[in-house]
N, C-alpha and C positions, 0 to 999 in steps of 0.2 A: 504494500500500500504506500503508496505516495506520499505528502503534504502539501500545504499548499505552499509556493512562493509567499516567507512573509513581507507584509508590508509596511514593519517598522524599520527598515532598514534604511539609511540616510541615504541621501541623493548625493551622488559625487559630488557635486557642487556643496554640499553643505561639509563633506570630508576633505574637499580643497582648499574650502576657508578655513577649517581648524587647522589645517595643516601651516597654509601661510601666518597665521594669528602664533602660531607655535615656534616658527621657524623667525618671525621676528622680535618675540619675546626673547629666545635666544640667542639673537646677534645683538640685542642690546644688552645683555648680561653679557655677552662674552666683550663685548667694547667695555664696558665698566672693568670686568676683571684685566682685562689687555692695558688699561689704564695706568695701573700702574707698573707694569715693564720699566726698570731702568730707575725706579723714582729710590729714594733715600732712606733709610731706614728712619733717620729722622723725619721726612716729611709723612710715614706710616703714623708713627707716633705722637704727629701733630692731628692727623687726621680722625684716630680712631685709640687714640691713649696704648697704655700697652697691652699686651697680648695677654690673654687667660692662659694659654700654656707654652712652652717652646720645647724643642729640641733643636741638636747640633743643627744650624742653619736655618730650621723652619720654625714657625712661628704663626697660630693659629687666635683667630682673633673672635669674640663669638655677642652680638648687639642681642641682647635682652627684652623681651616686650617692655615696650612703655605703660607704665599704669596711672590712670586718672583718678583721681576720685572726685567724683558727683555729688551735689545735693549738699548740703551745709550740716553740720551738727554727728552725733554720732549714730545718723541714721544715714550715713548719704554711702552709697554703695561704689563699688573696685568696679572698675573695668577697662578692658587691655583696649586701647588704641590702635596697636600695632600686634597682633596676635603671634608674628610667624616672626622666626630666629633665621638669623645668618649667620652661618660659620664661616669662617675667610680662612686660608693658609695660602701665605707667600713664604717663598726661600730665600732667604738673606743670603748672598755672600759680600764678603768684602764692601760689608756698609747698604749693599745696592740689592733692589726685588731681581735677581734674575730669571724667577720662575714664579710664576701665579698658580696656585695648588688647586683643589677642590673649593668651590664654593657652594656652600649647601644651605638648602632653605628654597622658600618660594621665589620667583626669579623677581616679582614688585618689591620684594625688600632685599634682596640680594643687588640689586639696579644702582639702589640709591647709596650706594657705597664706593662708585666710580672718585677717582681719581681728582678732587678738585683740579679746576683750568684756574693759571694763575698770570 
């Protein structure tokens, strides 16, 4: 016995646009990360303070939810702003990023960690 052809199945066209939506979230995360190629261990640590952990050369950096609190008095309630974590690891040598490691976390907060333009 057969089935039928289902007809929840997306329309190429709707699989082309997630694919492009996907494919440029990705070149904008990897421009951030590219970003700092070559930049200074000090201008890292002007940027992003220092590192939660290192080893020999590498050095992983990790942005925390932001928490607000709402509402006045000791009823006013927490809640995160920024929900999703970025882990950064770049490799130091000789003072300088010469390799951009794993960046992990969602790619909208992982983005906003490019390279200040100076």
């Amino acid at each position: 016995m057969r089935s039928a052809p289902s007809s929840a199945a997306p329309s190429s066209a709707v699989l082309l646009l997630l694919v492009a939506a996907c494919a440029g979230m990705d070149s904008e995360l990897s421009a951030a990360r590219d970003s700092w190629r070559g930049a200074t261990y000090g201008e890292v640590l002007a940027a992003w303070g220092p590192p939660a952990t290192s080893a020999p050369g590498a050095h992983t950096w990790n942005s925390e939810p932001l928490v607000h609190r709402s509402g006045g008095g000791a009823g006013g309630a927490l809640f995160s702003a920024d929900e999703a974590r970025c882990e950064r690891t770049l490799v130091i040598q000789e003072g300088r990023v010469v390799r951009v490691g794993d960046w992990k976390g969602r790619p909208e907060s992982c983005k906003r960690f490019a390279r200040p333009r100076t």
